[in-house]
N, C-alpha and C positions, 0 to 999 in steps of 0.2 A: 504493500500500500504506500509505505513513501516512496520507493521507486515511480511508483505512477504518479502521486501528487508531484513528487520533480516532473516528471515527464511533461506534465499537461502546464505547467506552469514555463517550462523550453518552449512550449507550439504557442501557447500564450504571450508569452513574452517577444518570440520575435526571432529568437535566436540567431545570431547571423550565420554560427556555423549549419545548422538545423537546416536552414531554409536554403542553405547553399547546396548541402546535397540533396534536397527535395526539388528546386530548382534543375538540377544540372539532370536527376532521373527524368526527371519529365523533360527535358529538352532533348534529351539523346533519346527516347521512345515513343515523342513524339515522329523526330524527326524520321527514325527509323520503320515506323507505321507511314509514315507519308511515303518513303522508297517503296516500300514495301508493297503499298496499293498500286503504284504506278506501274510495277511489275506484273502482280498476281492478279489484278481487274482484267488487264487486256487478256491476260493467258488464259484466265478462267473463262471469261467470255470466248474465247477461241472455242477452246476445249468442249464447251457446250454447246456451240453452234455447226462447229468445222466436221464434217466426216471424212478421215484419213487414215490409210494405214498404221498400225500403231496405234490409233488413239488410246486401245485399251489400255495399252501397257503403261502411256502418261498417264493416265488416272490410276492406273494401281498403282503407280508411282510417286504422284504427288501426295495420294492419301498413306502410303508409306512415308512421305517426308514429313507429313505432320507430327509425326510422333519421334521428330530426332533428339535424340539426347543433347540435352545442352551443352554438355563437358566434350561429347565430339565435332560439338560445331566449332565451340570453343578451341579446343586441340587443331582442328582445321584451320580454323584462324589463323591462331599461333603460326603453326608452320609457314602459313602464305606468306603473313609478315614479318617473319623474325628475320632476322640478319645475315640470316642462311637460306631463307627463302627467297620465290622468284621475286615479291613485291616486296621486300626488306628494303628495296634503297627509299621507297615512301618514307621510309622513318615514321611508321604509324602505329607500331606498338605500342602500347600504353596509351594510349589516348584515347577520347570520346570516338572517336573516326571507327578504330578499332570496335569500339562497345555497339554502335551504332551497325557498324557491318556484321559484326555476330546475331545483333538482333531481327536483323534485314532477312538470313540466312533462314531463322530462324520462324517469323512471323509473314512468310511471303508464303509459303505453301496453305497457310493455314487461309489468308484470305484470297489464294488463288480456289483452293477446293469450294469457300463458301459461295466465290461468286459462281464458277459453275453451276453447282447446285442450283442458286436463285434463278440463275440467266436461262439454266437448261429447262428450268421446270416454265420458265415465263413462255421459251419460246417453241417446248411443246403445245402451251394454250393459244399462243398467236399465230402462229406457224405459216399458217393459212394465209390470215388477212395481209401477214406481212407481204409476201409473194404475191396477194392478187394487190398489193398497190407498186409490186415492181423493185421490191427491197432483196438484193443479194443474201447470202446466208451472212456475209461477214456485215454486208452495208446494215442490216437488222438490227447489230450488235449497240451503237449508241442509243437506238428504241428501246431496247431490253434494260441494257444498264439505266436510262432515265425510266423506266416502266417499275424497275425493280431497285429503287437508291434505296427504299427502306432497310430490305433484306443487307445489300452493301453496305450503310451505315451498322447495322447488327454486325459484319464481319469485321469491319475497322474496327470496333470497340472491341471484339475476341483479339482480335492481333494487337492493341494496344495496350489489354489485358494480361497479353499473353510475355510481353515484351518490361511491362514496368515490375513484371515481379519475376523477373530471372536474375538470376544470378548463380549460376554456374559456368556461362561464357563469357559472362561481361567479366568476373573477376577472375579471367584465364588473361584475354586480351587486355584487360583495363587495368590490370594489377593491383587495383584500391588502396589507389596511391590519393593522399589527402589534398586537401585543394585541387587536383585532377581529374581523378580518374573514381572516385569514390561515392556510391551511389547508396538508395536505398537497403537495398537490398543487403548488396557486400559490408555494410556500416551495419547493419540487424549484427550479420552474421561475425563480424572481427570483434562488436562492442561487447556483445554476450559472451565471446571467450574470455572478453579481459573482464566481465563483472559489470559492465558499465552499465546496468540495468536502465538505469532513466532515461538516455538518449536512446535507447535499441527500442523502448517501449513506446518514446513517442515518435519514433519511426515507423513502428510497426501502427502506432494509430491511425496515422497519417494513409498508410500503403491499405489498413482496410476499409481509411473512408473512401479511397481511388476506389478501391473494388467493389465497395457497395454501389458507389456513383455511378459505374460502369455499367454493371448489373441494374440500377434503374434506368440508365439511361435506353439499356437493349427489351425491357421490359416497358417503357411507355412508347419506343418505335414500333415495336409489336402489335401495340394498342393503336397505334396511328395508324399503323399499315393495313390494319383491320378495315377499323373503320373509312380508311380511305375507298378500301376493296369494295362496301358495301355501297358507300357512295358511287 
C-alpha cells in the first residue's frame, strides 16, 4: 500500500522522469503502428481480393506470423543491426529506430491478417455490385477499405495494443538504456528486480489505463459499426 500511495502520487505529480518514458513508449508505438498499417492495409486488402497462385500459402503464413515470438524478432533485429551485421553501418542499435522496427516486424502481420479478414468478408457481400459498376478486383480495394474503416480502426488499436506492451524485442534492440532507449514496459521489468516498487507500479497503472482505453475504444467502434450497418 505505500508503494502504491508513492506511485499515484509520481503520475500525480508530474514526474519528469515518469512521463518521459510514458512519452517516449507511446511515440515509438505509435509510430510503429502507423508503419505498420501502411504495410499490412494494402497487403491484407490484396490478399482478400487478389486470386493467385500461392495465395494459400501467404495466409497460412501471415497467420503463422502472428504468433512470432518477440525475443526472435528481437534476436533478428539484433543481428540485422549489430556491427556484424548487413545494416550495422546504420549505427541503429540501441535506439528508438531499432525498438520501432522490432515492433513494425512484429504488429504488421497482425493488422495485415485483420484487414483481410474485414476487406475479404466486405467484398464477398459487394462483389457483385462492385463489377457491374466496372470496378477491377484491385481498383475495388479503396471501396472496401472506406466500406470497412471500422473493422481497420479495430485492427490499428490490436496492433497498437499489441506493440505498447512488448517488451521482449524492444529491450533486445533498445537495450533500456535510461534517457534513451527505456520504455514502459523494460522500466516495469528492471525496477521490480531492483525493488523499486513505486515507479514499476505507477507504470504499470499507467500501461493498464492504455489497455483499458484501447479495449473501449474497439468496443464503442463495434457499436458504431453496428449501428452504422443498420442504418
Amino acid at each position: 500500500m505505500s508503494a502504491l500511495s508513492v506511485s499515484l502520487r509520481l503520475i500525480l505529480s508530474g514526474d519528469p522522469d515518469l512521463w518521459e518514458i510514458i512519452l517516449l513508449s507511446l511515440r515509438v508505438s505509435l509510430f510503429a503502428v502507423l508503419i505498420a498499417a501502411l504495410i499490412g492495409m494494402p497487403l491484407g486488402a490484396a490478399l482478400a481480393v487478389g486470386r493467385f497462385p500461392g495465395r494459400q500459402v501467404l495466409l497460412v503464413l501471415l497467420n503463422a506470423l502472428m504468433g512470432l515470438p518477440p525475443v526472435v524478432v528481437g534476436l533478428v533485429v539484433y543481428l540485422m543491426l549489430s556491427n556484424a551485421g548487413p545494416l550495422g553501418v546504420l549505427q541503429l542499435l540501441y535506439t528508438p529506430t531499432a525498438m520501432i522496427i522490432a515492433q513494425v516486424l512484429l504488429v504488421t502481420p497482425i493488422i495485415a491478417a485483420l484487414t483481410r479478414q474485414a476487406v475479404e468478408t466486405l467484398n464477398e457481400e459487394y462483389a457483385d455490385q462492385l463489377r457491374s459498376l466496372g470496378l477491377s478486383r484491385l481498383g475495388s480495394v479503396p471501396t472496401l477499405l472506406w466500406d470497412g474503416r471500422f473493422a481497420l480502426m479495430t485492427a490499428l488499436l490490436a496492433g497498437f495494443g499489441r506493440a505498447i506492451a512488448e517488451v521482449g524485442a524492444v529491450i533486445i534492440v533498445g537495450g533500456n538504456i535510461n534517457h534513451v532507449t527505456r520504455v514502459m514496459t523494460t522500466t516495469i521489468a528492471l525496477e521490480t528486480s531492483k525493488g523499486n516498487l513505486s515507479l514499476a507500479l505507477a507504470l504499470g497503472l499507467i500501461l493498464i489505463l492504455i489497455a483499458l482505453s484501447v479495449n473501449a475504444a474497439v468496443a464503442l467502434l463495434g457499436t458504431t459499426a453496428q449501428r452504422t450497418a443498420y442504418v
